[in-house]
N, C-alpha and C positions, 0 to 999 in steps of 0.2 A: 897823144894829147899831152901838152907839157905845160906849164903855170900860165903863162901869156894865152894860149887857149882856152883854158878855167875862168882866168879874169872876163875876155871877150865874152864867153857864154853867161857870168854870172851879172855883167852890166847889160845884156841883151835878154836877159830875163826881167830884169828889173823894168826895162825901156827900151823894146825893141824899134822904136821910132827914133834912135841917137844917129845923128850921122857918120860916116864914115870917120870923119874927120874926129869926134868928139871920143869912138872908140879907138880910134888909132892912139891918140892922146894919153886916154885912162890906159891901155896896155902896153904904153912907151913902145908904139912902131911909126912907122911911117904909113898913110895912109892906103898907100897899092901896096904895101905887107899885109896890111889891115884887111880891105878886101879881099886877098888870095886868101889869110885863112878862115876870115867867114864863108867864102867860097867854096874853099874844100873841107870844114866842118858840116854846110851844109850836103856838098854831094858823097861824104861819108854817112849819112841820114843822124849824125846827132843834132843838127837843124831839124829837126821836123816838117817845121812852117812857123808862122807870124801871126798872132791876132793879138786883137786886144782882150783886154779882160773887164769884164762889164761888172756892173753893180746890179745886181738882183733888183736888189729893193727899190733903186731908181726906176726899173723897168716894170715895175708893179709886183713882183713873185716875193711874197714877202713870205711863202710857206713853202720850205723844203721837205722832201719826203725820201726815205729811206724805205726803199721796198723788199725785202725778202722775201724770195722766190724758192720753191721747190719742187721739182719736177714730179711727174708720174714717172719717170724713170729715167737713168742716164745714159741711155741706150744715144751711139752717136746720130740716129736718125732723128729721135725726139729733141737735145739737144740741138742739133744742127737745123729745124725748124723752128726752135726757140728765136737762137740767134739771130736768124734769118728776117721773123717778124721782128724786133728789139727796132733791128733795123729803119724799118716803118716807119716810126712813130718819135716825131721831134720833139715829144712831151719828157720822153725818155730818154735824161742826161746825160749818164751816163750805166755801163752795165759790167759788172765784173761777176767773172766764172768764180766762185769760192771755195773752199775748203772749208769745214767742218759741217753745222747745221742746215744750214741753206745752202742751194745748189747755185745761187747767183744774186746780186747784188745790184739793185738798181736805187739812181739816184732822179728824184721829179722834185721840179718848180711849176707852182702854180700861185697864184694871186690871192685865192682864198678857200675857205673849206669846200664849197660850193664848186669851183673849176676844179681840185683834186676829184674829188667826187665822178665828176664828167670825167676826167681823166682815169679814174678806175673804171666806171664802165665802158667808155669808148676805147681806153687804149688797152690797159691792163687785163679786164676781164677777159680780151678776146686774141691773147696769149696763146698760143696753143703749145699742149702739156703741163698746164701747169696744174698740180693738184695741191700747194696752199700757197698763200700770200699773207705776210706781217706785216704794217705800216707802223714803222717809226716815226715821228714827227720831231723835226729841230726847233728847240726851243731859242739854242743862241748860238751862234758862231763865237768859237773861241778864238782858235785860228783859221786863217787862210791859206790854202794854197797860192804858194806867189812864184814858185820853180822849184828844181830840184838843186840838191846839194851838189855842190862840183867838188868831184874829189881831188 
């Protein structure tokens, strides 16, 4: 990956809706340059995929929730049924394995106290392995994730 590859990924993070034409531009090539290395960016998997990035709040989820999760044990079977359900459950945004106090890290939008609520007993609760859960609540977004840094 060399600086004209950096620049492409870091305007295709900002607006992955630009055309060919507009990134070819910003990264001084020509536009079938332009193509072949989003092309083989993408079948190197530092493309991932394309979506948009939505506004919470527009969508009603105006309450995030930060869940910490700790197992009955980190045994790979109970773990690996953990994951397995996470899976499930589209309530549950996102989930990260952690390191230090909690065994895992999940992230829920919900609309108000009332839907989190449903969402701990319908989704959460019926986790299997889990022996405690902490609810953090976000009071305010400071920052956003909008990509990662291109080095």
């Amino acid at each position: 990956m060399d600086r004209i590859d950096a620049k492409l990924l870091e305007a295709l993070q900002q607006d992955s809706t630009q055309s060919i034409a507009l990134l070819a531009e910003r990264a001084a090539l020509s536009p079938s340059a332009c193509h072949r290395r989003i092309r083989a960016l993408e079948q190197a998997g530092i493309i991932a995929g394309y979506g948009a990035r939505l506004d919470p709040r527009r969508l009603g989820l105006s309450l995030v929730v930060f869940v910490e999760i700790t197992l009955t044990s980190q045994s790979e079977a109970v773990m690996g049924r953990f994951e397995a359900a996470v899976q499930d459950f589209d309530d549950i945004l996102d989930c990260h394995l952690m390191s230090g106090a909690s065994d895992y890290l999940l992230r829920v939008a919900a609309t108000d106290l009332e839907q989190f609520d449903a969402i701990h007993r319908e989704c959460l609760a019926r986790l299997p392995g889990v022996a405690s859960m902490r609810s953090s609540f976000q009071i305010r977004s400071i920052k956003r994730w909008t990509g990662y840094p291109i080095p």
